[in-house]
C-alpha positions in Angstrom: 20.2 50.2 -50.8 20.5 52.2 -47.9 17.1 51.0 -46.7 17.5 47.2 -47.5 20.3 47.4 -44.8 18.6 49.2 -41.9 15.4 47.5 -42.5 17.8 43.8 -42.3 19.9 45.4 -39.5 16.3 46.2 -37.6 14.6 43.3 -38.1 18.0 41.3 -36.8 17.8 43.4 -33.9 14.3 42.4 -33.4 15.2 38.5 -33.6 18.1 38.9 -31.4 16.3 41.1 -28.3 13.3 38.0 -28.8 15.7 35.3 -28.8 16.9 36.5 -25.3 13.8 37.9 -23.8 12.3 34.5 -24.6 15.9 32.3 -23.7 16.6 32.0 -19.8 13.5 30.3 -18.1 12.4 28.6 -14.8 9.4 26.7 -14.5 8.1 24.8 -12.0 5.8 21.7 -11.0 5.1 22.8 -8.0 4.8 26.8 -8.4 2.8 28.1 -10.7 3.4 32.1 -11.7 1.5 34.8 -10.2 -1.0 32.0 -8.3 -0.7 31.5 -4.3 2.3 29.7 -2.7 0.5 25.9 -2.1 0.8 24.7 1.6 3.9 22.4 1.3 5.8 25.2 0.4 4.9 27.3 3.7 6.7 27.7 6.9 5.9 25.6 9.8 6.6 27.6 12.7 6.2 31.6 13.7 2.4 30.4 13.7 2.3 28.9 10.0 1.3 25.7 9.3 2.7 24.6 6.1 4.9 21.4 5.6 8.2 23.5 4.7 9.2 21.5 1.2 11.7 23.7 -1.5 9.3 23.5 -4.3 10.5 21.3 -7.9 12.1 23.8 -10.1 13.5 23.5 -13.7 15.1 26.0 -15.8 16.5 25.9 -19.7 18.1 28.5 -22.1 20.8 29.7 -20.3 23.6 32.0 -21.5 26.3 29.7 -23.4 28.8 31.3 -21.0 27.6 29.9 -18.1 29.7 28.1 -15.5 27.3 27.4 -12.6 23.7 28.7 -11.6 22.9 30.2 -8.0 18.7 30.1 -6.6 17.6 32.5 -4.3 14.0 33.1 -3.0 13.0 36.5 -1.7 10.6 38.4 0.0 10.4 41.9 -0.9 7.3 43.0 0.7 8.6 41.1 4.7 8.4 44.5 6.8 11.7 44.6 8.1 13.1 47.6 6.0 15.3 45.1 4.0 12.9 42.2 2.5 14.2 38.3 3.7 15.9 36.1 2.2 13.8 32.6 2.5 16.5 30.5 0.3 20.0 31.2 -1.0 21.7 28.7 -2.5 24.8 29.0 -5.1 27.7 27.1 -6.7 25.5 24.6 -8.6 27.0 22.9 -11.5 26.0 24.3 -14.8 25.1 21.0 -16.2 22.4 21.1 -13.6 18.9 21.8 -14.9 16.6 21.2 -11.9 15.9 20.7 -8.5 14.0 17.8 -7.3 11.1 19.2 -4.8 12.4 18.8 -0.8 16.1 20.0 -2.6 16.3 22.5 0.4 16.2 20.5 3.1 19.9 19.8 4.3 19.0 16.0 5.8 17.3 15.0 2.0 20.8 15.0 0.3 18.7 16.0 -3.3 21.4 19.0 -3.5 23.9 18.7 -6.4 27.4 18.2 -5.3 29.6 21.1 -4.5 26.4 23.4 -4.2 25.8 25.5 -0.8 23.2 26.8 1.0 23.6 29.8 3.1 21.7 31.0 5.5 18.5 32.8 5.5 16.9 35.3 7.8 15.5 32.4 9.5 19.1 32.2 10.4 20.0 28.9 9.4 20.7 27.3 5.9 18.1 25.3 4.1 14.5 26.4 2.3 12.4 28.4 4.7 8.7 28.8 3.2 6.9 31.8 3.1 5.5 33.3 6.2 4.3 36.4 6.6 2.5 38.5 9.7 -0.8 37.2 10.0 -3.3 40.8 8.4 -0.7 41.4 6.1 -1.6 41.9 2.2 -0.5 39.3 0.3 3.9 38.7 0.1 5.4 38.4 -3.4 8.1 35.1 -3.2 10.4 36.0 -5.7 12.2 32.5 -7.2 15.2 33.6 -9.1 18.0 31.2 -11.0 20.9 33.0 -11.8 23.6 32.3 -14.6 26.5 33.2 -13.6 30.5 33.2 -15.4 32.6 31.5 -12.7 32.0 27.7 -11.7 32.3 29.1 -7.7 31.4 31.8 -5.7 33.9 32.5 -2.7 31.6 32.5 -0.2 30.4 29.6 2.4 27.0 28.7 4.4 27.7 31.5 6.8 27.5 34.1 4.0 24.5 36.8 4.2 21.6 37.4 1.4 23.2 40.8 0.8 26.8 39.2 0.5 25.6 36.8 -2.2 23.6 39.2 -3.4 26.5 41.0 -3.7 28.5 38.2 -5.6 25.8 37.5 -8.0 25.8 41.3 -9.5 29.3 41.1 -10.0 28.8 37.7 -12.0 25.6 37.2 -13.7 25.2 36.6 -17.2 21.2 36.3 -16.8 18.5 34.7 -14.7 15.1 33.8 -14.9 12.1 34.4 -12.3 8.9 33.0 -10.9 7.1 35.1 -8.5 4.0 33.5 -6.7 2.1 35.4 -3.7 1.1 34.5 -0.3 -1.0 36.1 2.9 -2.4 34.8 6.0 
């Protein structure tokens, strides 16, 4: 009897840790994983030529606990001794499931209502693509959604990557990633 229950308690266990590892996802039209950043999603200016558009993104399977979703975007491999942050944006509705590509620029008005975006280490709020010192190996962009238990953060466009950074450790129920490279 004894082994009926621990081999139903361990194969339970093996459903539940799939269930979540396979949950909490974000895709994307215009990303693809592991594959280069495309050109409308670079940085024009600091000598890249890209066209500067937040990519589409799209995420599903959330914790049921969720009460609003925050997206941040970055750059571990930057050579500044802390990464940058190219996107930070937070207080997004939890009924909200994607973001409509161009989303990060402020003028476009695509943002959902009540959501903020801080500023980057560009040093202004808004998407800023990738761009990284020309002869450098390829960057990693790291896209992440996270789910987070309270419907706002109290912070405001003036907050700092590590201050929501901060904030979404002290709050996140789960999130989901997307990494794609680029180099020049």
């Amino acid at each position: 009897m004894r082994r009926i229950h621990f081999f139903a308690a361990t194969v339970l266990l093996f459903l539940a840790s799939n269930a979540v590892a396979g949950g909490f996802q974000l895709t994307s039209t215009s990303l693809k994983e592991n594959e280069t950043l495309p050109a409308r999603q670079v940085f024009r200016g600091f000598g890249c030529t890209g066209d500067n558009i937040s990519p589409q993104l799209s995420w599903q399977g959330e914790p049921a606990a969720t009460k609003s979703f925050a997206i941040t975007v970055y750059d571990p491999d930057a050579p500044t001794g802390s990464g940058w942050w190219h996107w930070l944006v937070f207080n997004i509705p939890a009924d909200v499931h994607s973001l409509p590509e161009n989303s990060g620029n402020l003028k476009s008005g695509l943002m959902p209502k009540h959501a903020i975006q801080a500023r980057t280490d560009f040093g202004s709020p808004g998407y800023g693509g990738a761009c990284p010192p020309a002869g450098n190996p390829s960057h990693r962009y790291q896209f992440i959604v996270w789910a987070l238990d309270v419907g706002k953060l109290p912070l405001t466009v003036e907050s700092s990557g590590a201050m929501l950074g901060f904030n979404l450790q002290q709050h996140t129920l789960g999130k989901a990633e997307l990494t794609v490279k680029y180099g020049r």
